[in-house]
C-alpha positions, 0 to 999 in steps of 0.5 A: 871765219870772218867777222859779222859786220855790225848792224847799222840803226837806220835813223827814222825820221818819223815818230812811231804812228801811235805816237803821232795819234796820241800827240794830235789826239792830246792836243785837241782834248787839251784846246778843248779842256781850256775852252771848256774850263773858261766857258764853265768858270764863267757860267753862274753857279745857278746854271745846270749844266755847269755842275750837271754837265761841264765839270763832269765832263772836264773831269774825265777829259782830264783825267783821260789826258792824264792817261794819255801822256802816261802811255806816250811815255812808255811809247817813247820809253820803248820806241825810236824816235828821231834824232835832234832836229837840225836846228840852231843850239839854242833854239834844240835847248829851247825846244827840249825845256819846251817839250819837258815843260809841256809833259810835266804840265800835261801830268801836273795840270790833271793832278791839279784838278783832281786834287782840288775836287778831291778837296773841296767840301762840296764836290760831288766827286771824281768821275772818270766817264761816269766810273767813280774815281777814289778821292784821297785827299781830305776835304780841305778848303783852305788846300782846295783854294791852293789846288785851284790856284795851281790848277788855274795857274799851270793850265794857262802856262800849258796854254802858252808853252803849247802856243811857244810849241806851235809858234816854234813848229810854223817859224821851223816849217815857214821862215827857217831858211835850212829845210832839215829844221821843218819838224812838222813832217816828223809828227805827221 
């Protein structure tokens, strides 16, 4: 009787489709939740579609990231990915604290937002696409004022780690002299 030979794992050199959506799909909702959250904060509290329109919608967007990141993990808790890109040691380091730093923020930033409406006492509550989301927080202006810091704070150093990721990506694809440093092709 002879022995059977081990399996070999084939290494893939894309991530799993539904990853790659998910990716491009979290990247353009966030661009437009900035956008949206600059245009809002600098409407006069008089305007209507600040709070009639805007907040609500950056809200559920919001949260709607929130769950998106939340499925991308399991996906990649449950998925083959590709192997470390071959690139430099410190630029792999850098690149891994980038991605850790831009998942945690993804989870943070939405947690952010629904902790500072959920505290200030004049919110008109949290909405998720018009379904009402449970407040569980107390109405607090002073942890209100903080929420809002943070949520401000974190959203801007999303917005540069998001520029540092995609800086990283066009240096790897454009100016990287070893072709197995593209990355791009690996999240298309």
């Amino acid at each position: 009787m002879t022995q059977a030979e081990p399996a070999t794992t084939v290494p893939v050199d894309k991530y799993p489709t539904s990853l790659r959506v998910l990716h491009w799909l979290r990247a353009l909702l966030i661009f437009g939740l900035i956008a949206v959250g600059w245009f809002m904060t600098s409407l006069d509290d008089e305007a209507a579609e600040r709070f009639g329109a805007l907040y609500p919608l950056h809200k559920s967007f919001g949260l709607l990231v929130l769950l998106i990141v939340l499925v991308q993990l399991g996906i990649r808790a449950t998925s083959r990915l590709p192997g470390p890109a071959d690139l430099p040691t410190h630029e792999r380091v850098l690149s891994h604290v980038v991605h850790v730093a831009i998942y945690a923020l993804v989870l943070i930033v939405p947690l952010m937002g629904y902790a500072m409406s959920s505290t200030y006492a004049h919110s008109d509550g949290v909405t998720f696409f018009g379904l009402h989301v449970p407040e569980l927080l107390p109405k607090n202006d002073t942890a209100f004022r903080v929420f809002q810091f943070l949520h401000k704070v974190l959203a801007y150093t999303l917005l540069g780690l998001v520029v540092l990721h995609i800086a990283g990506a066009l240096k790897h694809r454009f100016f990287d002299k070893n072709p197995k440093a593209d990355v791009l092709p690996r999240m298309m």
